[in-house]
N, C-alpha and C positions, 0 to 999 in steps of 0.2 A: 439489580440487573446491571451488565454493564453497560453504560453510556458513557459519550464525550466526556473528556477532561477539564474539571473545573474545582475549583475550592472548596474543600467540602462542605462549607457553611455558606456558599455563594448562592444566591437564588436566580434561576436561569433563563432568562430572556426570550422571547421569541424573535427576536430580530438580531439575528448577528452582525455587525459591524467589520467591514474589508478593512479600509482603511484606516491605520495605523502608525502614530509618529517614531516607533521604535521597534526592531524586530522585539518578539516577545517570548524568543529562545536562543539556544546559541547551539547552533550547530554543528553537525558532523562535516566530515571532510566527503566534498561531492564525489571527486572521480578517483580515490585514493585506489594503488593498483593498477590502474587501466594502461592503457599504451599510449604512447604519444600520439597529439590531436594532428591530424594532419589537415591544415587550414586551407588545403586546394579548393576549387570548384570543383563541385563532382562533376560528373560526365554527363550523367542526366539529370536537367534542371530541379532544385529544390522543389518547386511547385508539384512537378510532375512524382516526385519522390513521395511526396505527401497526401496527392490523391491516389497512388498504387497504394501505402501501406495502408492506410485506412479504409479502404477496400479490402483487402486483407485481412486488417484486425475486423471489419465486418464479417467479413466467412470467420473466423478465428472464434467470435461472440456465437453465433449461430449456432457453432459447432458445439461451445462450451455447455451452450446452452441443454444440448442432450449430452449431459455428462453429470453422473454422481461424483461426489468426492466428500472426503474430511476437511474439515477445517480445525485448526489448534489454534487459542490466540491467548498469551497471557501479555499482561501491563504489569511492569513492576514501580516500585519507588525505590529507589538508592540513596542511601545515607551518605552522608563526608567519609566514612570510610570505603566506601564501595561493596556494601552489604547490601543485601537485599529489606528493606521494612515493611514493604505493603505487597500483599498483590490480588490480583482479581485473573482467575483463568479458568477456560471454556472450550470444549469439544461437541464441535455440532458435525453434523450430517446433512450436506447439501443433498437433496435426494426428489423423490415425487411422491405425491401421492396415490392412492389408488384412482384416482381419476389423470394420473400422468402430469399433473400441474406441479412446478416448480414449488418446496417446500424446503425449511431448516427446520432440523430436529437435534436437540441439546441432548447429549451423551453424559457427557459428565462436565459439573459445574458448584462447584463445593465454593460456600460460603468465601467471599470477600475478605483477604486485611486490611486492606486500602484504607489508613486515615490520614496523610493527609491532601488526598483529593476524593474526588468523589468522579462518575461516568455522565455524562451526557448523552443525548439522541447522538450525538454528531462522531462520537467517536465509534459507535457500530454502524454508524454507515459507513464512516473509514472503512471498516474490517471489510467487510461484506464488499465493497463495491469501489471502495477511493485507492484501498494496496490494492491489492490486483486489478491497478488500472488498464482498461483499455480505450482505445481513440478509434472510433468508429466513422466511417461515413456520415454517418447522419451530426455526430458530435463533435464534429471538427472543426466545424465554422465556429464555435462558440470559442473557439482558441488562438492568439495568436501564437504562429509557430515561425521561430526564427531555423536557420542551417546553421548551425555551428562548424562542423567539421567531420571527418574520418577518423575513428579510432577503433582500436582492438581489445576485446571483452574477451578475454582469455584466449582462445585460438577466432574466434568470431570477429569476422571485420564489420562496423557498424557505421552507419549515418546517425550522427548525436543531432539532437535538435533541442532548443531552448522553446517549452512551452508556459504561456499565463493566459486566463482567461481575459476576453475580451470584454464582459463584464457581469457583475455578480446577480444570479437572480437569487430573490429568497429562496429558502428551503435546499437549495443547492450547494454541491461543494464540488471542487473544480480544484485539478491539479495548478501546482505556481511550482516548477521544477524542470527539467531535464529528462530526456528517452534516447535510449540508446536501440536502434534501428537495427535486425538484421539484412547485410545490404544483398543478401542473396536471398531469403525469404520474404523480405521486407514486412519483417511485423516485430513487436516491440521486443526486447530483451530481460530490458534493465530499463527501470523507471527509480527516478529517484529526487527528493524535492518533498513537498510538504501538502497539504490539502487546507483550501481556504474554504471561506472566511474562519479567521478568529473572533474570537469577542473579547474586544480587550477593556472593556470597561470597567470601573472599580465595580467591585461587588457584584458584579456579573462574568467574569472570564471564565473564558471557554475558549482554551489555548490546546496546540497539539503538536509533538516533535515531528521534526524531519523524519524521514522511512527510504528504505531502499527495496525495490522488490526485483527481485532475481525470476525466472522464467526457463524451462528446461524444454525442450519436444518429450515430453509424456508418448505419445502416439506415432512419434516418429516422422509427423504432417505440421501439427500447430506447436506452438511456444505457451507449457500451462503455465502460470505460476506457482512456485513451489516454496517460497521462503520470505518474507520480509522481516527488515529490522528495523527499528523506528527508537533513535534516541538523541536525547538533549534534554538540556536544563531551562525549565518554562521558569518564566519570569514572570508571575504574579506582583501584582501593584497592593494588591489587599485595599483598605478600603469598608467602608459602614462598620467599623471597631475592629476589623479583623487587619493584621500587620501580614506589610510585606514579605514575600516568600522568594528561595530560587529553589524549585523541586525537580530531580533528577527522575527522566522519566523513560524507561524503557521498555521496548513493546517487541513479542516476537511472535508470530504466524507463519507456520507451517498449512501448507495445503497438498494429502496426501489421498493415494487408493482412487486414482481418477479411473472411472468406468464407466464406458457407455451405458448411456441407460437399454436395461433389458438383457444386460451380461449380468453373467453371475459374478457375485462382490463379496468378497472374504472380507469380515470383518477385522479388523485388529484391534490390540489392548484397549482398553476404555481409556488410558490417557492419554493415548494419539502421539506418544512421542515419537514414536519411528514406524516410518512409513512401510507400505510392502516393497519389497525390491532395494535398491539404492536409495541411499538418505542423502541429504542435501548436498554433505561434504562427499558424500562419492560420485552423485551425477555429478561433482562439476569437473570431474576428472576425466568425463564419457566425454568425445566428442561433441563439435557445436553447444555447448553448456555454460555459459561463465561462470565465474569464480566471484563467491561471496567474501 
């Protein structure tokens, strides 16, 4: 199954470790694209910015909440030549059960290449719940949220904010990155930054790249998400006989066919690569949409 990203021969810890003397990837370029930041004070205090959207992104979760949809997610590994060597990829069906409770159900899911890392718990709760971040009312105190400035996400003018957790609790994982605001809707756009804790310990790591996740109006009302890409070169220490690594890791999630629950829902091809209606590269060309 897939889990969190770790050495294949690493044996995996229940306790992940925050705190770290060296990043343990190397990163993508945060705002590559975007418009210049405009460093004014906005108009209406940062504070007050910050309890409207996450009010917001509360109705936004509620909503999602009665909503089916697809999810795609493959992980690749990349050679020095920039070839593909491993991969691990999954098509499930966010949907309900006969008794209306929230359920995933795997479409299609064909055997593993992935050697050389292996999945951890921590990298599908990524999938499922870390990329398609949302910041809710209730989960916002647990964050401290800097104002960075104004800037524009294709035609979209945005409130960017610098968010880190305030501090780590077990079993948890918590955005350490950046959100880019709609500042007329006020609810997230573009998230992008990395999900903590790592584990960076010899013989135990359980490392995970950068991601960016893109956001469209589906419905015309909320911002679903519809796309992330999640790549860098994790830095494995190796450790108890196994040698140092640099493994190129990239991860892509489509999330497509969003449908209220209790509409009727056309299913598409079993390998989920193109959605009903406009694909990523064409919603970001509709209105209000940013560009991936």
């Amino acid at each position: 199954m897939r889990w969190g990203i770790a050495v294949m021969a690493a044996v995996l810890c229940a306790g992940a470790v925050y705190a770290q003397e060296k990043d343990s990837f190397t990163p993508m370029a945060l705002d590559a694209g975007f418009g210049r930041m405009d460093l004014n004070p906005p108009a209406m205090a940062p504070e007050e910015i910050i309890k409207k959207f996450a009010a917001r992104e509360t109705e936004f979760q509620d909503a999602l909440n009665h909503y089916t949809y697809r999810r795609v997610a493959r992980v690749q590994t990349v050679d020095d030549d920039n070839k593909v060597d491993g991969e691990w990829y999954q098509v499930d069906d966010v949907t309900f059960d006969h008794d209306g409770k929230r359920t995933e159900k795997t479409i299609y899911a064909p055997e593993s290449t992935l050697q050389r890392v292996m999945m951890s718990p921590s990298d599908m709760q990524d999938i499922q719940k870390g990329y398609p971040f949302v910041l809710t009312t209730l989960e916002v105190g647990a964050y401290d949220i800097k104002y960075v400035g104004k800037q524009k996400v294709d035609e979209v003018e945005c409130y960017v904010f610098d968010v880190s957790p305030k501090q780590i609790v077990k079993g948890h994982r918590y955005l350490l990155g950046r959100i880019w605001v709609d500042a007329t809707d006020l609810q997230i756009v573009v998230t992008n930054g990395r999900m903590v804790p790592d584990d960076t310990r010899k013989g135990s790591e359980d490392l995970h790249p950068p991601f960016m996740t893109w956001r469209a109006q589906v419905d015309g009302h909320y911002w679903f998400p519809v796309y992330t890409k999640g790549e860098g070169i994790l830095h494995f220490a190796g450790g108890h006989g196994y040698m140092a690594e640099d493994v190129h890791m990239r991860d892509v999630v489509k999330y497509t066919d969003y449908k209220q629950f209790g509409s009727t829902m056309k299913i598409v091809s079993v390998d989920g690569e193109q959605p009903q209606g406009k694909t990523p590269q064409q919603q970001q060309q509709q209105p209000k949409t940013p560009k991936k």
